[in-house]
C-alpha positions in Angstrom: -10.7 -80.5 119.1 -7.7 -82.8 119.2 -7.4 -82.7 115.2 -3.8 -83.3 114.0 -2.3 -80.6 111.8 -1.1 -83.4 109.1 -4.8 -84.3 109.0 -6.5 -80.7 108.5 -3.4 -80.2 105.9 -4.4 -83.2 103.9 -8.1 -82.2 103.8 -7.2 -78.7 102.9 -4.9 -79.8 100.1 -8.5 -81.6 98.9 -9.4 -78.1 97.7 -6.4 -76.8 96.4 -6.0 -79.9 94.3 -9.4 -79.5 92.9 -9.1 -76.3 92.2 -6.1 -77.0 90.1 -8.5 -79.0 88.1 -10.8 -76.3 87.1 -12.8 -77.2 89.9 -14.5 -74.1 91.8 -15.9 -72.7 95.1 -18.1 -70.1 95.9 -17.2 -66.7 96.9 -17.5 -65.9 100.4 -19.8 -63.0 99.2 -22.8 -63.7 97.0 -22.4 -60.2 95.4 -19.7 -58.3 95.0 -19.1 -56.0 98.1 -15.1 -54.5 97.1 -15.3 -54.0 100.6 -12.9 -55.6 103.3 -13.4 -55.8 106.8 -9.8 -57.1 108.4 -10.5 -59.0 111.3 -13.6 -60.7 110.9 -13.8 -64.1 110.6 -16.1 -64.2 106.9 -15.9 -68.0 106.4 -16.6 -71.6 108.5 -15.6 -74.8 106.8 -16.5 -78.5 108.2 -14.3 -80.8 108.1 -16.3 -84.4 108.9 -15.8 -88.4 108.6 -19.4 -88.7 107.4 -20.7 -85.3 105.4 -24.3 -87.4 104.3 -24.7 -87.6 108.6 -23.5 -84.2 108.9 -25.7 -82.9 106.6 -28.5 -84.6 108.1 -27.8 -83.3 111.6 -27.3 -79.8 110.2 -29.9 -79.6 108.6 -32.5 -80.9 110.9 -31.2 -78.9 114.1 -30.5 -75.4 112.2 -33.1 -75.8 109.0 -29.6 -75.4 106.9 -30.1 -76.3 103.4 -26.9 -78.1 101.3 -25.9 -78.0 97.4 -22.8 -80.3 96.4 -20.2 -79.6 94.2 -18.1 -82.5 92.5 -17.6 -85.8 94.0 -15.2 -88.8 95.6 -12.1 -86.7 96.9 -13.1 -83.6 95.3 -16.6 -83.5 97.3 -17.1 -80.0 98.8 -20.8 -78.9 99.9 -21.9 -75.9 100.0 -24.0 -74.7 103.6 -27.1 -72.5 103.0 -29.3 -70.3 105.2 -32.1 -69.0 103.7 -30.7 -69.2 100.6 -27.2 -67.8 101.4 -24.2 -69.6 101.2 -22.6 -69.7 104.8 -19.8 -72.4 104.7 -18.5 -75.4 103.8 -18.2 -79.1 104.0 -14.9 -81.0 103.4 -14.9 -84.9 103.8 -12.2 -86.8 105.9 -10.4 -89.6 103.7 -12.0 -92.6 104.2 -8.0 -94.0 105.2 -7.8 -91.2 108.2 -7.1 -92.9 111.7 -8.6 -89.5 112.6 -12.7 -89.4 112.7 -13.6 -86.5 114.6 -14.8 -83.4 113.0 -14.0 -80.0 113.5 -15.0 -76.1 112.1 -12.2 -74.3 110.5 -13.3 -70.8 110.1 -11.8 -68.1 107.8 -10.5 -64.9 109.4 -9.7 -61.6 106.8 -6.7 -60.2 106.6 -5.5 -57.0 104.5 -2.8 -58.9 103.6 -2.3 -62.3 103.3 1.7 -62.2 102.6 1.9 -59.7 105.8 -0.5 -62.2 107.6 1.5 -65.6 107.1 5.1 -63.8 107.5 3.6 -62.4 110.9 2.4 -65.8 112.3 5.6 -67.5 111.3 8.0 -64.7 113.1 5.6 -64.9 116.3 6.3 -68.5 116.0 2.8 -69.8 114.4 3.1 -72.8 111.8 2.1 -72.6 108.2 0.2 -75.9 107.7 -0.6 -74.8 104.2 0.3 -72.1 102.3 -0.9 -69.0 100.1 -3.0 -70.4 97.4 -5.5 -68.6 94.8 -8.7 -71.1 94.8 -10.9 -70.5 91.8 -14.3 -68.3 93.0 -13.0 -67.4 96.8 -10.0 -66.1 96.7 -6.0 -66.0 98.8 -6.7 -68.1 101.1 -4.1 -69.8 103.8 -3.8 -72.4 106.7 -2.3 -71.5 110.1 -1.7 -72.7 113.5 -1.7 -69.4 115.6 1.5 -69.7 118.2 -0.8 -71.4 120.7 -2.0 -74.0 118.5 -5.1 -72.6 117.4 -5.9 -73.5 113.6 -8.0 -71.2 111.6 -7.6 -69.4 107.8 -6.2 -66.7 106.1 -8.5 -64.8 103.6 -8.3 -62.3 101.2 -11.3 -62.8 99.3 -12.4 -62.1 95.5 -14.8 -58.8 95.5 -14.3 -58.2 99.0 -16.0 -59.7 102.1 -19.9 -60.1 102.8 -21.8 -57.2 104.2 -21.8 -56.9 108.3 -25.1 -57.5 109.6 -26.7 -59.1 112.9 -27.0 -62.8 112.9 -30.7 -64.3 112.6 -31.1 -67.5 114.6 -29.6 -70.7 113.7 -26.6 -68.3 111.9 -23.2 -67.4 113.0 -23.0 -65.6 116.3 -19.6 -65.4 116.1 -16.1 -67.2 117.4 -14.5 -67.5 120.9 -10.7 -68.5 121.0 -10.1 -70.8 123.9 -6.6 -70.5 124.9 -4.0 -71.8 127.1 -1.8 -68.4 127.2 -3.8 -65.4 127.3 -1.6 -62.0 127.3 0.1 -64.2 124.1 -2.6 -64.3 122.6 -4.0 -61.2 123.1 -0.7 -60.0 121.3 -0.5 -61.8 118.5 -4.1 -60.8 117.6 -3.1 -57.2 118.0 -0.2 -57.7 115.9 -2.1 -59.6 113.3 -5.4 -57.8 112.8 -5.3 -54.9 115.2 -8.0 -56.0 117.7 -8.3 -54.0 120.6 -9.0 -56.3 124.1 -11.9 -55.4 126.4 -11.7 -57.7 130.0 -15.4 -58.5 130.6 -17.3 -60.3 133.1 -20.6 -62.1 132.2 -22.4 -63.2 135.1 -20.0 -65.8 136.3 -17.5 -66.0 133.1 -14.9 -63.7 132.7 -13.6 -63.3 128.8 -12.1 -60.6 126.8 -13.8 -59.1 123.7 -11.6 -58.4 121.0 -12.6 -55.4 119.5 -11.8 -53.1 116.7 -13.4 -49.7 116.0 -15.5 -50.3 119.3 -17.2 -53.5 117.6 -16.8 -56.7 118.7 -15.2 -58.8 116.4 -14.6 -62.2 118.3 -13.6 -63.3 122.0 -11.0 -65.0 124.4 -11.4 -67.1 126.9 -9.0 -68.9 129.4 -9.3 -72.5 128.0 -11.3 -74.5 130.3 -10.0 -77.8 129.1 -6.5 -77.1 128.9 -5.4 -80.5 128.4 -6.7 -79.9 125.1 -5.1 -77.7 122.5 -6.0 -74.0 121.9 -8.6 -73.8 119.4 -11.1 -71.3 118.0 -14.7 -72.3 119.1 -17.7 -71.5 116.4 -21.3 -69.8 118.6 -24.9 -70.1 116.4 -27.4 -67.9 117.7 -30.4 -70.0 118.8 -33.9 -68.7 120.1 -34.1 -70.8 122.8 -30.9 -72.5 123.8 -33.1 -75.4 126.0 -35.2 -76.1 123.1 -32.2 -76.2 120.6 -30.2 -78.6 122.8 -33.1 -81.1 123.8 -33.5 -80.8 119.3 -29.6 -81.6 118.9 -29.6 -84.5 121.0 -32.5 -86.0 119.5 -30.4 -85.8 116.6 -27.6 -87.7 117.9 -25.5 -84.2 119.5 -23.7 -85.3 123.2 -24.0 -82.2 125.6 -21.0 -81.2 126.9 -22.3 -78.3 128.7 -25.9 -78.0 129.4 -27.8 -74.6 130.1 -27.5 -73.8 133.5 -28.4 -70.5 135.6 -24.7 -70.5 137.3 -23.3 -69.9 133.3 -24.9 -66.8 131.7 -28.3 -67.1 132.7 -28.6 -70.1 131.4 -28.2 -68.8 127.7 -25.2 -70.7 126.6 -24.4 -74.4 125.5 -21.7 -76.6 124.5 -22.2 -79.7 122.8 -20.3 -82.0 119.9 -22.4 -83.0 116.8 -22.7 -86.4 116.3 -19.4 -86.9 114.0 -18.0 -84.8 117.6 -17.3 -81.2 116.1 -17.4 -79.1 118.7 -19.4 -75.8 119.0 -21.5 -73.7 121.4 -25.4 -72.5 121.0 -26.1 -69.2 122.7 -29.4 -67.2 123.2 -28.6 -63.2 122.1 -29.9 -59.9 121.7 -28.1 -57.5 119.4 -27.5 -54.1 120.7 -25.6 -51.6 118.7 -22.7 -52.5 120.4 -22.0 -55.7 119.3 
């Protein structure tokens, strides 16, 4: 949560440079879809100290399953659920005064040139820019005005088919930020989301919406000594159970599930190598 931007650009530039050695990703789609869905967020990568603990902690909590690709520098792992690729794992250099983790997730755009020219103008930061990376795609690294850091995409053979998330699979991302109604207009600007103001039980948050789906959330950042930043949610079955599991394998509970927060449906914790991200019990409903 308090990663530098010179740190996420060095591990990003990890890819790029393997890449320029005929090293490749995966597509963010296992088949070919030619369909793009602007807006949704299609891709989460993990940036860690320690990718052999992340793994481990991963894997035992959410079942994941991992295949690597190259090695030393040029490590990236690929994140499986049930066989489908779902993300990414990048290693911190060993020499980084930095050892905190984070999830950098990948947003589609309809156009990447349109997207990075827009965040610059509305006074975001390029931290890395447009680059073609053999198997995935145009992909590129922004800060968002506020600070939040997330990706471009405009992936090879379009982006993965919409469908509701199983447990222990992407529920979805939250933005947690310090200025609201800028926020809500750059985002509208950007990728044409729609805001909804909702309150759920006791939390109030806007949806941001396109077409009448939801496509991700905002929140008024409740640490806001801490930098805006785009929080990951996995669906869990039973956010108690999944919480008592993660700090059995070495999670720290930021937030734990409590009747006065959503019924007692949500969590907050850090993994062990202290990437943040929230578990949340949910029923799909057709709107969502």
């Amino acid at each position: 949560m308090k990663f530098t931007q010179a740190l996420l650009l060095t591990i990003y530039g990890l890819l790029l440079i393997s890449c320029q050695q005929k090293f490749s990703v995966p597509p963010v789609s296992k088949e070919p879809t030619n369909v793009y869905t602007p807006g949704r967020f299609v891709w989460h990568d993990l940036v860690t100290p320690d990718v052999e603990q992340s793994k481990k902690f991963y894997g035992e909590v959410f079942g994941w399953s991992f295949e690597s690709i190259g090695s030393g520098e040029k490590l990236y792992t690929i994140i499986k659920k049930d066989n489908e690729n779902i993300g990414g794992i990048f290693p911190i250099p060993t020499n980084s005064k930095v050892k905190a983790g984070e999830w950098v997730a990948s947003l589609s755009v309809s156009n990447i040139n349109d997207a990075v020219n827009q965040t610059v103008l509305s006074g975001g930061k390029v931290l890395r820019g447009i680059q073609e990376l053999n198997g995935r795609g145009k992909t590129a690294l922004v800060s968002d005005p506020q600070g939040g850091i997330l990706a471009y995409i405009k992936a090879d053979g379009g982006d993965p088919v919409q469908k509701s998330p199983g447990f222990n699979e992407w529920l979805g991302m939250e933005l947690w930020t310090n200025n609201m109604e800028a926020s809500k207009e750059f985002y509208r600007f950007l990728v044409g989301y729609e805001t909804e103001d909702r309150k759920d039980d006791k939390v109030s948050f806007t949806a941001f919406t396109k077409n009448g789906k939801i496509y991700a959330a905002l929140l008024k950042n409740p640490t806001p000594e801490v930098r805006t930043h785009w929080m990951p949610y996995i669906r869990v079955e039973n956010v108690i159970t999944m919480v008592e599991k993660a700090k059995a394998a070495g999670a720290t509970v930021l937030l734990a599930p409590s009747a006065a927060v959503r019924n007692s449906t949500v969590a907050i914790i850090l993994d062990p190598t202290r990437a943040p991200l929230v578990l949340q019990e949910f029923t799909p409903t057709a709107q969502n």
